[in-house]
C-alpha positions in Angstrom: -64.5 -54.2 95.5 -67.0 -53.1 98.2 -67.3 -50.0 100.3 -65.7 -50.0 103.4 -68.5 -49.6 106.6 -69.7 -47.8 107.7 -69.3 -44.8 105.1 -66.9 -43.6 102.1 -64.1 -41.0 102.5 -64.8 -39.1 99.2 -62.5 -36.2 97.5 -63.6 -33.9 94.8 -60.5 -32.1 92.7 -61.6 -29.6 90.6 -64.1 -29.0 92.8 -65.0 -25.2 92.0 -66.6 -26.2 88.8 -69.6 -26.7 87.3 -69.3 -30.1 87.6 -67.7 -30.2 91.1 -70.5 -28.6 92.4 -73.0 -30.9 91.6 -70.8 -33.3 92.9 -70.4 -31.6 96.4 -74.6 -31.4 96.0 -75.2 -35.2 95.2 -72.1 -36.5 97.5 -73.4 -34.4 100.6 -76.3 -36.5 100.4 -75.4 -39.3 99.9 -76.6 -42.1 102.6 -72.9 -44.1 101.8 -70.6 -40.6 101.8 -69.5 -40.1 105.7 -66.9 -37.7 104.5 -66.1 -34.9 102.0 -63.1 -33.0 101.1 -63.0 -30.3 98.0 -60.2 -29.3 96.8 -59.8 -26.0 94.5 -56.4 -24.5 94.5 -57.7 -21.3 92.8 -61.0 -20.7 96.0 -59.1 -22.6 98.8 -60.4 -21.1 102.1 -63.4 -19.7 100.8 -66.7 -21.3 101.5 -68.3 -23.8 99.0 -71.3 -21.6 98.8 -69.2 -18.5 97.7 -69.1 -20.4 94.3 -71.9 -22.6 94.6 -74.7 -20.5 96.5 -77.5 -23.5 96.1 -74.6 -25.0 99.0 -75.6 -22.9 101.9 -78.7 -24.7 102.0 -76.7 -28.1 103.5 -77.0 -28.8 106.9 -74.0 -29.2 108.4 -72.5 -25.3 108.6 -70.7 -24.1 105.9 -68.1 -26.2 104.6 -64.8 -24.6 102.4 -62.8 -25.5 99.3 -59.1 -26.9 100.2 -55.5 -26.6 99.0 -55.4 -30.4 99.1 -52.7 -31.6 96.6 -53.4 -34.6 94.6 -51.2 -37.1 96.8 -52.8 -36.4 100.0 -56.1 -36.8 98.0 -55.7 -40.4 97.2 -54.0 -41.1 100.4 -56.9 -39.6 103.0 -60.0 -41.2 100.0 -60.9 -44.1 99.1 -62.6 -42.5 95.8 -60.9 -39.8 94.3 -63.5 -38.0 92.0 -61.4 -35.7 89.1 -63.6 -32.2 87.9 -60.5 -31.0 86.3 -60.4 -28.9 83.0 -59.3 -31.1 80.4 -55.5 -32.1 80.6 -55.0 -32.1 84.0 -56.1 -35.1 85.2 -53.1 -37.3 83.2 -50.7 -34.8 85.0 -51.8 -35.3 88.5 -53.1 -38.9 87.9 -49.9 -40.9 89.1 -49.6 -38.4 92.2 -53.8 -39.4 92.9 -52.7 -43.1 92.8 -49.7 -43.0 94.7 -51.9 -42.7 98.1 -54.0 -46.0 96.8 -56.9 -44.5 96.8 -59.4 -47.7 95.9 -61.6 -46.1 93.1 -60.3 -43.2 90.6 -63.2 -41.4 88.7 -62.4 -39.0 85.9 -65.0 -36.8 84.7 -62.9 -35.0 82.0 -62.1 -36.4 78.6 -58.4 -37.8 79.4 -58.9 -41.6 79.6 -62.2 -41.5 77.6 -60.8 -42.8 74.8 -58.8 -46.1 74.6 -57.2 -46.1 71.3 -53.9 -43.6 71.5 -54.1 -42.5 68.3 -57.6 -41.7 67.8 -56.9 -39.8 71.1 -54.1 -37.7 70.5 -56.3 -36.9 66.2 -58.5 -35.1 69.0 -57.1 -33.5 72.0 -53.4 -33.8 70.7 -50.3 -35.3 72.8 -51.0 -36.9 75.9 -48.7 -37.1 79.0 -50.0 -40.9 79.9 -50.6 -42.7 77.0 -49.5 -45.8 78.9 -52.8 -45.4 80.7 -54.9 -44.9 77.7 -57.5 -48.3 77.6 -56.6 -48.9 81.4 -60.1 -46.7 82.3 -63.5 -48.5 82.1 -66.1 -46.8 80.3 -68.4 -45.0 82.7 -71.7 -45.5 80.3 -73.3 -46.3 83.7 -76.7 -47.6 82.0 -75.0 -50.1 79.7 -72.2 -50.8 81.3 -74.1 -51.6 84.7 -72.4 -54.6 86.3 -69.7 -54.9 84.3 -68.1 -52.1 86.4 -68.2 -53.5 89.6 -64.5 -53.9 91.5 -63.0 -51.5 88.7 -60.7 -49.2 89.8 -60.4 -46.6 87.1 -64.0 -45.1 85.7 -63.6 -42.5 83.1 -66.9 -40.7 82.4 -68.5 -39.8 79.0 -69.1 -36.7 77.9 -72.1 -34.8 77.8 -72.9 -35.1 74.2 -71.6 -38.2 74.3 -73.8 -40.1 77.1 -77.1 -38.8 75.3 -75.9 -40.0 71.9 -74.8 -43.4 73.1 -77.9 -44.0 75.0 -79.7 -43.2 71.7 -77.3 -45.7 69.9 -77.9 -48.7 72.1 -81.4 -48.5 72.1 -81.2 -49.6 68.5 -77.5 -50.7 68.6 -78.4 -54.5 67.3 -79.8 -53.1 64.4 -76.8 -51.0 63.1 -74.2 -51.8 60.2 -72.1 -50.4 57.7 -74.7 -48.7 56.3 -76.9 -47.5 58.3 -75.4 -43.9 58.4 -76.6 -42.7 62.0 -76.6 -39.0 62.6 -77.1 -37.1 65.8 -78.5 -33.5 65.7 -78.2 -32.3 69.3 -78.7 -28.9 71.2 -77.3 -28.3 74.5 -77.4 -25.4 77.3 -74.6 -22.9 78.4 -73.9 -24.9 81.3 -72.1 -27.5 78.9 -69.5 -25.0 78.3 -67.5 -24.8 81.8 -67.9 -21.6 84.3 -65.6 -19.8 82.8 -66.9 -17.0 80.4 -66.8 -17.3 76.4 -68.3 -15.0 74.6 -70.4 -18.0 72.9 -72.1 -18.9 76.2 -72.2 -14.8 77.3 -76.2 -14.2 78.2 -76.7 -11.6 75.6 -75.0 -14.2 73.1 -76.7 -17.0 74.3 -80.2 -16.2 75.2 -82.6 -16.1 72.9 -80.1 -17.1 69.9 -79.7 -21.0 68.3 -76.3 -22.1 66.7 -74.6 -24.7 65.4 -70.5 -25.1 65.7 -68.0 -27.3 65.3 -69.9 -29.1 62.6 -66.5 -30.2 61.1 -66.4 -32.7 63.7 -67.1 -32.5 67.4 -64.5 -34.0 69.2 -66.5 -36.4 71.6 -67.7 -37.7 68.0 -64.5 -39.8 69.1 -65.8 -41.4 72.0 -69.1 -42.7 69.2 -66.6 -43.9 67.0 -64.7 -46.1 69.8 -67.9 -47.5 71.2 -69.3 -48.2 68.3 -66.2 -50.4 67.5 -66.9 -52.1 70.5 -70.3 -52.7 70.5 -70.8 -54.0 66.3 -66.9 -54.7 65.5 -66.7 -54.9 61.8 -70.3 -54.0 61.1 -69.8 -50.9 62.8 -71.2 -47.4 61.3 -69.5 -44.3 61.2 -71.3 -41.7 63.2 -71.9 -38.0 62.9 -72.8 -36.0 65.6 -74.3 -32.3 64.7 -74.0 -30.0 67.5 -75.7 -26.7 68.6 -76.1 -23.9 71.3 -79.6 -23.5 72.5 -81.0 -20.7 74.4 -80.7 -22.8 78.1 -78.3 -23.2 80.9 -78.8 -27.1 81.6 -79.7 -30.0 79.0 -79.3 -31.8 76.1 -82.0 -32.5 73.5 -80.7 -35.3 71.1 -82.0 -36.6 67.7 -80.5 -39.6 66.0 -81.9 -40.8 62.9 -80.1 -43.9 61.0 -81.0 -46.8 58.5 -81.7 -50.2 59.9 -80.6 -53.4 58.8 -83.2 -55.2 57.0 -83.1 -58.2 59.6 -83.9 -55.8 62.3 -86.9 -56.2 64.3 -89.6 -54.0 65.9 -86.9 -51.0 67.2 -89.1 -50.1 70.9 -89.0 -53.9 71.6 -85.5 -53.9 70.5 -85.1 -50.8 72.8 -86.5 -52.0 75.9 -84.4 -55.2 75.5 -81.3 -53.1 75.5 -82.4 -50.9 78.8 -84.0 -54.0 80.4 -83.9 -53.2 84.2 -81.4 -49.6 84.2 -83.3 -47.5 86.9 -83.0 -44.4 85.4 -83.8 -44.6 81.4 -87.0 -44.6 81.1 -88.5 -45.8 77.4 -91.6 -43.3 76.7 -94.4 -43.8 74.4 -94.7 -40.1 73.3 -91.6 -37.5 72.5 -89.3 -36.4 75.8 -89.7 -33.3 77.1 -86.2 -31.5 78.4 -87.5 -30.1 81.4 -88.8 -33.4 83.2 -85.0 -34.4 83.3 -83.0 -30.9 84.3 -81.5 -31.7 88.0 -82.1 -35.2 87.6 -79.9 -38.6 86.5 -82.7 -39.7 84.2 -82.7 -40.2 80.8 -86.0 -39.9 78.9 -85.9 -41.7 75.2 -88.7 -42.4 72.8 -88.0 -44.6 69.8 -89.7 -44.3 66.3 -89.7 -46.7 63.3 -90.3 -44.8 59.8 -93.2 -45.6 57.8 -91.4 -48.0 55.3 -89.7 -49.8 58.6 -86.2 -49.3 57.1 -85.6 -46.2 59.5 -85.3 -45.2 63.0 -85.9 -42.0 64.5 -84.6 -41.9 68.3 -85.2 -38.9 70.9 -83.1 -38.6 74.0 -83.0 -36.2 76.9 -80.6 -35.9 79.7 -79.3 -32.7 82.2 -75.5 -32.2 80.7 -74.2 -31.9 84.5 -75.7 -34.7 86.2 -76.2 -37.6 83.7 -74.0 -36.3 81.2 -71.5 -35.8 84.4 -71.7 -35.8 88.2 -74.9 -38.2 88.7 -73.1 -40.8 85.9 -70.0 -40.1 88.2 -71.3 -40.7 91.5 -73.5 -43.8 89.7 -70.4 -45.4 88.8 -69.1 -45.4 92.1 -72.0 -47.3 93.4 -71.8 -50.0 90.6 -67.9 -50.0 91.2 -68.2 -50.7 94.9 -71.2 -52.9 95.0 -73.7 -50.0 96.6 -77.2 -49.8 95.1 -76.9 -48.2 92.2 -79.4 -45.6 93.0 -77.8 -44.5 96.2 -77.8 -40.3 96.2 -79.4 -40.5 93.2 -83.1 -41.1 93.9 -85.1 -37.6 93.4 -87.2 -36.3 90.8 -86.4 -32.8 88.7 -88.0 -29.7 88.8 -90.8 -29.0 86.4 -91.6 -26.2 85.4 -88.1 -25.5 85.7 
């Protein structure tokens, strides 16, 4: 599939979101984007800068959210980007593709997950089951090429993205055994706009806590791609998560056992991520900040002393690589762009 010339016809639902904002930030700028629609039934008419105030600052005049309903979406776009709260997206899915739009992104956790019954064990019931596995996985940096002409892209999650980035930089290394476990602390941001008293300021600021330790649902989408990627040899995966004292990123920590046939894991590492633009292999221990704002991924990979065990770090911002910037990546491997289109600016440090 390639993009049409000279520029894309884009439409964001869900676009009063977290995550639809960065979207409307990183779409308005992007050199392939000639138009953008939003679409938020809950602020239509209101300008995109009465949610998202960093918007006023596009050139352009002031743009405003629409009523658009999810036919007309996909029959005015040729992408059709979904920011929708969880469970939406299957209901309004077959309304988005009746306007044939050419590329469907889903940034929720709908069509993350292939297998219908490991699915519905997590997020219970779902309304398109049939369209379960149709959806390409929208790991952008290991995935790469293998999503160009794909019509369906649904995103990772957060936690997700930094924890499989962490896995396959040592991925050929893994078995039955090797018992991988991710400790990872994420910001307030990660947790939607609307207000819980777990993400409340008072709650959250200067406060760290663990939760759903029994089993974090996007431990799910670990489980399925480590199916994938090691088939039979493929270790279960637990991923430990926890509420730090920031709005935007995650910090991730896997530690696991390595097979004893395993080589040297950065060599190993740098094989993996040979040529993706935006993770970068460091030589000392991330830090969170140089990512916030940015697409990046910063990892740094550590044998143990007796060799048998791995120690990898991994740092991404929650709403643009663990979201919107994987998002709008995906669309530029889908429809032969360069990758890095809209995508090519550095964070903000200190930040």
């Amino acid at each position: 599939m390639r993009a049409p010339e000279p520029g894309l016809r884009v439409a964001v639902l869900g676009a009063s979101g977290y995550v639809g904002g960065e979207l409307l930030r990183l779409l308005a700028a992007h050199p392939r984007v000639a138009e953008l629609r939003a679409m938020s039934a809950s602020r239509a008419g209101e300008p995109w800068s009465a949610v998202h105030p960093s918007l006023a600052n596009l050139a352009g005049g002031e743009r405003r959210f629409e009523a658009l309903e999810p036919r007309e979406a996909g029959s005015w776009a040729e992408v059709v980007i979904l920011a929708l709260p969880h469970g939406h997206s299957q209901k309004v899915l077959e309304a988005v593709e009746s306007g044939e739009p050419g590329l469907v992104i889903d940034t929720a956790a709908d069509f993350r997950l292939g297998d219908r019954a490991l699915a519905e064990s997590v997020y219970g019931p779902h309304a398109r089951p049939d369209a379960l596995g149709s959806f390409a996985c929208g790991l952008a940096d290991v995935e790469g090429a293998a999503l160009a002409g794909r019509r369906r892209i649904a995103v990772p999650g957060c936690f997700a993205t930094a924890a499989l980035l962490a896995l396959w930089a040592v991925a050929g290394s893994l078995d039955r055994g090797s018992d991988p476990v991710c400790f990872a602390l994420t910001g307030s941001s990660g947790a939607g706009a609307a207000p819980r008293p777990t993400t409340h300021h008072p709650a959250r600021a200067n406060n760290l806590f663990a939760y759903a330790l029994g089993g974090h649902r996007h431990q799910a989408e670990l489980v399925e791609r480590l199916r994938a990627w090691r088939g039979e040899a493929a270790p279960s995966c637990r991923l430990l998560t926890h509420s730090a004292p920031l709005v935007r990123g995650i910090h991730l920590t896997l530690r696991a056992r390595r097979s004893g046939a395993a080589g040297a894991p950065a060599g190993q590492a740098r094989e993996a991520f040979a040529g993706r633009p935006f993770v970068h292999l460091l030589e000392r221990p991330p830090e969170l900040s140089a990512v916030v704002g940015t697409n990046h991924a910063h990892l740094h990979v550590a044998a143990g002393d007796d060799g048998r065990e791995v120690v990898v770090l991994a740092v991404i911002d929650n709403l643009v690589k663990g979201a919107a910037g994987q998002a709008v990546q995906c669309m530029n491997l889908a429809l032969g762009l360069e990758e890095t289109a809209g995508l090519e600016f550095a964070g903000l440090a200190p930040c």
